[in-house]
C-alpha positions as CSV (number, residue, x, y, z in Angstrom):
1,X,19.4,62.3,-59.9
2,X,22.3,64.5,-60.9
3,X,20.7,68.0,-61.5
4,X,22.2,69.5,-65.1
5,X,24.0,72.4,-63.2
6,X,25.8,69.5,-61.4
7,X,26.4,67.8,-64.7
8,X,28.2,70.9,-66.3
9,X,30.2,71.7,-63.0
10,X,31.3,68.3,-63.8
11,X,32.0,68.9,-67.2
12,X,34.0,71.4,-66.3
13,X,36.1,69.9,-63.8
14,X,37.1,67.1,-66.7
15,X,38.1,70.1,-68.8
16,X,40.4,70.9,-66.9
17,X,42.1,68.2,-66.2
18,X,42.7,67.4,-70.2
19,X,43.8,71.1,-69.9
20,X,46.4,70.5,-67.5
21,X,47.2,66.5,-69.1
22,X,50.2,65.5,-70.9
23,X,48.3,66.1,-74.3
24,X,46.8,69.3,-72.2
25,X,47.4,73.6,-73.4
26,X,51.3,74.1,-73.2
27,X,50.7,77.1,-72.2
28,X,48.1,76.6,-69.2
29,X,51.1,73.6,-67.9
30,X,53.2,76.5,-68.0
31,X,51.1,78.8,-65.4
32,X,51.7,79.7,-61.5
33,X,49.7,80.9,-58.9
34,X,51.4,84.2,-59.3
35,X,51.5,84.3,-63.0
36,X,48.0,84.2,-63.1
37,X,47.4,87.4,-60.4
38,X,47.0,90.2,-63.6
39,X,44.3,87.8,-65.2
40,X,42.1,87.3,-62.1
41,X,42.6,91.2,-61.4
42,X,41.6,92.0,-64.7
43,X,38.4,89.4,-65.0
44,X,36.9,91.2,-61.4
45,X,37.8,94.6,-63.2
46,X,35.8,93.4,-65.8
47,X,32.9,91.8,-63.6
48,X,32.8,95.2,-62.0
49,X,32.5,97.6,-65.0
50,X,29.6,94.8,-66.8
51,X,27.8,95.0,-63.2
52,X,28.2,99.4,-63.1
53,X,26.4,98.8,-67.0
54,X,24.1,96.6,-66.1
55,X,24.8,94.1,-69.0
56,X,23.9,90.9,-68.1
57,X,24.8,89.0,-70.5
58,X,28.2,90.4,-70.2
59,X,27.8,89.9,-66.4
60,X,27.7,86.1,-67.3
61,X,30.5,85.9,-69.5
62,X,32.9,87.8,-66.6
63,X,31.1,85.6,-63.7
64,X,32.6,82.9,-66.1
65,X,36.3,84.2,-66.1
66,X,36.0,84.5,-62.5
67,X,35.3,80.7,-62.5
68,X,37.7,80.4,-64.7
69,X,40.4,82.2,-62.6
70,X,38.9,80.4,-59.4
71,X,39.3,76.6,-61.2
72,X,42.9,77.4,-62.3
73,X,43.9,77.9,-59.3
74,X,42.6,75.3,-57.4
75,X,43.7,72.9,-60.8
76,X,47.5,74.3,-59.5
77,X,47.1,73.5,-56.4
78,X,45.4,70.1,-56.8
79,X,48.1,68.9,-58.9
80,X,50.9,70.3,-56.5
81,X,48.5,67.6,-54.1
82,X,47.5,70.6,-51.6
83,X,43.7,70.7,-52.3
84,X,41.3,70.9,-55.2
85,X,37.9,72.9,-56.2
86,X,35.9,70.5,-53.8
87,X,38.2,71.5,-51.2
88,X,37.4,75.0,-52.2
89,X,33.8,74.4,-51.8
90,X,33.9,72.5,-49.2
91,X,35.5,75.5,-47.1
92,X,33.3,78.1,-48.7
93,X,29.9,76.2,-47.2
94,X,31.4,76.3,-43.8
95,X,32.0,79.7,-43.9
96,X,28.2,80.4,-45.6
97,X,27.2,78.6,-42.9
98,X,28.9,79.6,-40.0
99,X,28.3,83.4,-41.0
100,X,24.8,83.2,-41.1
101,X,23.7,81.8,-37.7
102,X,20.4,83.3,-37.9
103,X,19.7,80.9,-40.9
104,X,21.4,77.8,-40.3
105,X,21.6,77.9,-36.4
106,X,19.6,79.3,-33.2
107,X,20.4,83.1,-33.6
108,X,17.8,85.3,-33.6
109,X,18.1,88.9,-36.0
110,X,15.7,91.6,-36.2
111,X,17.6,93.4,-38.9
112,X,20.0,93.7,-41.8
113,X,22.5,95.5,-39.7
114,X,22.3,93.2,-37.3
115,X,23.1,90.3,-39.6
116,X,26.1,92.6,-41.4
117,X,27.1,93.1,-37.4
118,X,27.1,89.6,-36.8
119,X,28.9,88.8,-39.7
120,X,31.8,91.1,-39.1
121,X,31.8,89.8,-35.5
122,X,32.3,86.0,-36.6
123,X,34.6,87.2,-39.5
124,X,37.0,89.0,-36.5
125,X,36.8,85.5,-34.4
126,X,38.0,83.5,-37.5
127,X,41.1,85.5,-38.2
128,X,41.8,85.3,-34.5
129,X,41.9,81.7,-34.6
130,X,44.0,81.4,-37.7
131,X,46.3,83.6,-36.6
């Protein structure tokens, strides 16, 4: 059974793509990676100052943009044929994953600051390795 969150991140997906169609927005055909750096800037800046207010129905309209900015980007790259937003996901559960050991593996924490140490430890391997 598809859960309804599942349904609209399909829904949204599909938007896109008529976005980005021949018949698609002119002007989101138009957009770059780089062209769209002020907007993503501006929807965190956003996120941020709705978070310091404590709005939350503002919070969710800026967590939107931020979706927004995140399914733009990977709609760019998907149709330049490098990867798409499941792609995306698929490389943000590894990571969730991989930095939290004590959750989803064998290690054993006794603290917060232990897990924030761990974290930062396993974040310092992974640039290693992609370096």
């Amino acid at each position: 059974m598809v859960s309804p969150g599942r349904t609209k991140f399909i829904e949204l997906k599909n938007v896109f793509q008529v976005l980005h169609s021949p018949k698609g927005c002119l002007w989101d055909k138009k957009q770059t990676h780089k062209s769209l750096i002020p907007y993503l800037r501006e929807e965190a800046e956003e996120f941020i100052d709705a978070l310091k207010s404590n709005k939350l129905e503002h919070m969710k309209e800026e967590l939107g943009d931020i979706l927004l900015q995140v399914m733009f980007h990977s709609q760019l790259a998907s149709k330049e044929g490098r990867f798409d937003i499941e792609d995306v996901i698929d490389v943000l559960i590894k990571k969730l994953k991989r930095r939290h050991p004590h959750v989803f593996g064998n290690v054993k924490v006794k603290s917060a600051k232990e897990i924030i140490s761990n974290w930062e430890r396993i974040k310092k391997t992974e640039k290693r390795r992609k370096k």
